[in-house]
N, C-alpha and C positions, 0 to 999 in steps of 0.2 A: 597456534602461534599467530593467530591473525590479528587487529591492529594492534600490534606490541612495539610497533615505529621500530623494525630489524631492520638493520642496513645489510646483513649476511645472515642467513640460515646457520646456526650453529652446528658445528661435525657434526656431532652425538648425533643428531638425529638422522645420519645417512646409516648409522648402525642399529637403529629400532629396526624391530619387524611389522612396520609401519604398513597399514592399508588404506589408507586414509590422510593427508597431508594439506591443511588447507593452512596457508601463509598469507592470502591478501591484506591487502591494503596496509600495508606496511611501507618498507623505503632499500626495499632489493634492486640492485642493479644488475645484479647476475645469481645463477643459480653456480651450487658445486658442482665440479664435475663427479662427487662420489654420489650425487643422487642416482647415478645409473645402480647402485648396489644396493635400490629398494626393490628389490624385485618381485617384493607381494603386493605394490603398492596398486591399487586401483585408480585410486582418485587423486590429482595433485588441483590445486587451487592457488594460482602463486596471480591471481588478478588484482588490479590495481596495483601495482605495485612501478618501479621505475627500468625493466629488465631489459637490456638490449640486444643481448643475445642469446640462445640456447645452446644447452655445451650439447653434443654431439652425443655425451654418454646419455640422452636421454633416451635414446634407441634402447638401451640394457633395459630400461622399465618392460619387462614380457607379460606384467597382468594390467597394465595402464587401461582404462577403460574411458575413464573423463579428464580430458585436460580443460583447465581454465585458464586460459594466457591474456584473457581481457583486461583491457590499460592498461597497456606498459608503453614501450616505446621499442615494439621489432620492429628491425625493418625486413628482415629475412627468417624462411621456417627451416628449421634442419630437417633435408630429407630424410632421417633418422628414423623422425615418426612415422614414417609409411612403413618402418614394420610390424609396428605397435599394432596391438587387435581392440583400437580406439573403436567407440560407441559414440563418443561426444567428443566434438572441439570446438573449442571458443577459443578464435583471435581477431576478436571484433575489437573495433579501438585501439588500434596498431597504424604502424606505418608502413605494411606488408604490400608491398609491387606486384609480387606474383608469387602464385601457387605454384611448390613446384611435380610435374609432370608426375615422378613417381607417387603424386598422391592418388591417382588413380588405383592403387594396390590396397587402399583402405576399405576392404571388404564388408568389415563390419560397422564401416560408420552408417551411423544414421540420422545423427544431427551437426551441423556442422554450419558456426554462427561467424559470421564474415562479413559484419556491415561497419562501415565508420574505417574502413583500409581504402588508400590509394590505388587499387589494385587495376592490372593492364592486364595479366595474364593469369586467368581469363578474364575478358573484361565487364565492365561494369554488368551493361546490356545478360549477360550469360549468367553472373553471379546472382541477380534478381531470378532468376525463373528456378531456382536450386537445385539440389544437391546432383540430381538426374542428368542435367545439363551440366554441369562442372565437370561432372566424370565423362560425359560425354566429349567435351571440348578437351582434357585432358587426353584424349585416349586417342583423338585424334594429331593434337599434339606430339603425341607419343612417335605416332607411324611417321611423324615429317624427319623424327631423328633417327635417321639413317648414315651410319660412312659412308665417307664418300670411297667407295670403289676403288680409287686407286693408291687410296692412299693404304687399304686394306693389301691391294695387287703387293704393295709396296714392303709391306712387314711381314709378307711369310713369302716372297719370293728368295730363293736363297742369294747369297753373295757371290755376286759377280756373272751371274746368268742373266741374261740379255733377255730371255725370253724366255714363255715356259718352255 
């Protein structure tokens, strides 16, 4: 379905047993949210296109290997994909701020194309030297988020006890 000028992805095709999905360059502002119900789907290619956000049921893709989200207009990734056993991601050409933390769980990535984003976390400096250093700063990231203690003290202290 790629340049067919789609403004939406038609149903039907969240009902194929589709492994293969290439939609660019066309005039998508969003994706459905029954694309989570392809769940043979290997490859999605939804680049070039106008998309602003991803729905959340993109996490459901269990055989997702390549995503292509190049030129669109995200400005945010849904943690979603960090369950996905992705190989490739492309959101190069976005308006993406930062990467978030839980991408560090992406075990199987090994390409992963991030040039032409506004990006702070992590930032610029880090994103040039690849994929090694991202997971790296990620992971360090990871360990700063910590509760804060008392607020932990606070939700399993029972009611009305002063103290342990």
């Amino acid at each position: 379905v790629s340049r067919s000028h789609l403004c939406l992805l038609p149903a039907y095709l969240c009902c194929l047993p589709l492994k293969v999905l290439i939609a660019s360059n066309n005039k998508l502002t969003s994706l459905p949210e029954d694309i989570g119900s392809l769940s043979q789907l290997r490859e999605l290619d939804v680049s070039c296109n106008d998309i602003h956000t991803l729905p959340s049921q993109i996490g459901n893709l269990e055989s997702l290997r390549d995503l292509n989200i190049r030129r669109n207009q995200l400005i945010t990734l849904p943690e979603e994909l960090s369950e996905l056993p992705l190989v490739r991601l492309d959101f190069s050409c976005n308006k993406i701020t930062r990467i978030p933390v839980c991408y560090r769980h992406l075990r199987h990535l090994q390409n992963i194309l991030l040039d032409n984003n506004p990006l702070q976390s992590p930032p610029a400096q880090i994103c040039t030297k690849g994929k090694i250093h991202i997971f790296k700063y990620l992971n360090i990231e990871a360990c700063k988020i910590v509760p804060d203690l008392t607020d932990l003290e606070r939700s399993i202290r029972p009611q009305g006890s002063s103290s342990w």
